[in-house]
TITOR-624369 format. One record per residue (C-alpha): x, y, z. Coordinates in steps of 0.25 Angstrom, whole numbers, plus 2048, in hexadecimal, padded with zeros to 3 digits. Example, Ala and Ser with C-alpha at 12.3 -4.5 7.8 and 13.67 -1.06 7.14 Angstrom:
! residues 2
8317EE81F
8377FC81D
END
This chain:
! residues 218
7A3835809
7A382F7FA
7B18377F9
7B7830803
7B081F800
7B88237F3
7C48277FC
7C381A802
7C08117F6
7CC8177F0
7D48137FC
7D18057FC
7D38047EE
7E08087F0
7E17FE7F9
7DC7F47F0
7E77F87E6
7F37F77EE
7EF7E97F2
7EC7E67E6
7F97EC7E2
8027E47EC
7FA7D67E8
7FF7D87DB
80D7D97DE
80C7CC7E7
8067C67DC
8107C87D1
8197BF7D9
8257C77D8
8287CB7E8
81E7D27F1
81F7E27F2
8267E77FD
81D7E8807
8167DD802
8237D5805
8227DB812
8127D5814
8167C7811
8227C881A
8197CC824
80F7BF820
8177B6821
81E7B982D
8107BC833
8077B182C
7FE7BD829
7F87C0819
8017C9812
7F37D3812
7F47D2821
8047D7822
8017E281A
7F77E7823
8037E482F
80B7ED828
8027F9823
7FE7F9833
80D7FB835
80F80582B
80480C82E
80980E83C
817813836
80F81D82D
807824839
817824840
81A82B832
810837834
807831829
7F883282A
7F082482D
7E3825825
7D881A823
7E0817818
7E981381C
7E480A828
7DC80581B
7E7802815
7EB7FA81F
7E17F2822
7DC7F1813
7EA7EF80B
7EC7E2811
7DE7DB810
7DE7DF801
7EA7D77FF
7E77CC804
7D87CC7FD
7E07CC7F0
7E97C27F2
7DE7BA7F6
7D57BB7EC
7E07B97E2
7DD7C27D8
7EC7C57D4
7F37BB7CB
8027B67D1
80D7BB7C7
8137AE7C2
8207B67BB
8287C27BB
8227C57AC
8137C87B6
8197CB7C5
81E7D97BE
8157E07B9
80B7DB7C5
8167E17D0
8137EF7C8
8067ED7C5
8047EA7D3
80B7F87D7
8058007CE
7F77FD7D6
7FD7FE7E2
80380B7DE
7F380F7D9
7EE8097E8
7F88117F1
7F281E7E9
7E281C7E9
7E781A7F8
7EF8227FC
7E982D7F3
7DB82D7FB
7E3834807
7DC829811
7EB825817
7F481E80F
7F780F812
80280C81B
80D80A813
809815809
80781E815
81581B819
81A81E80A
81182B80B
81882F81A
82782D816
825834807
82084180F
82C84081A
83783D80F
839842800
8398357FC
82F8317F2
8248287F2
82C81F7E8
8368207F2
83081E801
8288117F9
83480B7F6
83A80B803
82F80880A
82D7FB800
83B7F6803
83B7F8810
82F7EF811
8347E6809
83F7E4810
8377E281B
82F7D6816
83B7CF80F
8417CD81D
8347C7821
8337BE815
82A7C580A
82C7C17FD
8327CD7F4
8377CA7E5
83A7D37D9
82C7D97DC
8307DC7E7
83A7E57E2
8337EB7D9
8297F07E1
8337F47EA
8397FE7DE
82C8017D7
8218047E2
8238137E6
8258147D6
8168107D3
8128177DF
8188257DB
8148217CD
80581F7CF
80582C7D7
80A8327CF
80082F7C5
7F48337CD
7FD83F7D1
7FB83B7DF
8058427EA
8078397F5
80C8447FD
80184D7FC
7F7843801
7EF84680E
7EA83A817
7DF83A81C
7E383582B
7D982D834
7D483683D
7D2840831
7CA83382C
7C1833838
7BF842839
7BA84182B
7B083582D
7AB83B83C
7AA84A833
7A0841828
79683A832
796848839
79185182E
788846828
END
């Protein structure tokens, strides 16, 4: 039981990092991320919190990633739900400092990659299920020889792309998260020689087979 509350807390700090990650990059002031271009697109055709689109989508996604063959776990139904309320949290405590110049705005986008890069590996390392968009990264990396760089970056523009046409705001930032996402996520796995590939989710009913097997044998 102890084993897996440590499953779980890692999880959500991964959360915690890849929203903390993305509110970063909002705040060096140089252009959303891609599919943060996409969630303010969303808003403001919606009139819905940027938090609240990214939930919309990762629902969507989510449904795209069970069409894709890709197991569903309570992590990534967490994800969904979580992601989106941990960036509104920190935008509204305000906690992050608003880039002012180019001189700042840079070294935040990276910055603010790099822990998003750490948060998609605690989570997606705990095998709980992977968060929708990272589960769809996951499903088309095994169903192509593409590589993880590769499969992000199109993903990212493709979403960008998306959210321009509805309005989001994308800048040099933009860009460069566009070109250097996948990078810092192949990077950071590499540094905790993590295969993506190899990873096993736990899907949900697995999930509650586990939990019905616990109270059983108590």
């Amino acid at each position: 039981m102890k084993k897996e509350i440590l499953r779980y807390l890692k999880l959500i700090l991964g959360f915690f990092c890849c929203s903390l990650g993305v509110i970063i990059i909002i705040k060096s002031n140089l252009g959303f991320s891609p599919w943060d271009v996409l969630h303010q697109g969303i808003s403001n055709v919606g009139g819905i919190t940027i938090g609240q689109a990214a939930t919309l989508v990762g629902i969507t996604v989510v449904t795209l990633d069970i069409f894709l063959g890709e197991r569903i776990g309570s992590g990534t139904i967490l994800n969904t739900l979580s992601m989106g309320i941990f960036m509104d949290l920190i935008l509204y405590l305000d906690i992050i400092p608003l880039s002012t110049n180019i001189l700042t705005g840079i070294p935040m986008i990276f910055s603010g990659l790099f822990i998003f890069s750490i948060g998609c590996y605690l989570y997606i390392s705990t095998g709980l299920g992977c968060g929708p968009r990272d589960a769809l990264m996951v499903a088309l990396t095994k169903k192509t020889d593409l590589s993880v760089r590769s499969i992000r970056g199109i993903l990212e523009i493709g979403a960008l792309a998306i959210g321009f046409f509805l309005g989001g705001y994308a800048g040099i930032g933009t860009v460069i998260v566009a070109l250097f996402t996948g990078f810092f996520l192949q990077g950071v796995f590499r540094l905790f020689d993590f295969d993506v590939k190899s990873v096993v989710h736990r899907d949900v009913k697995m999930e509650a087979l586990l939990v019905k097997n616990y109270f059983y044998n108590r």
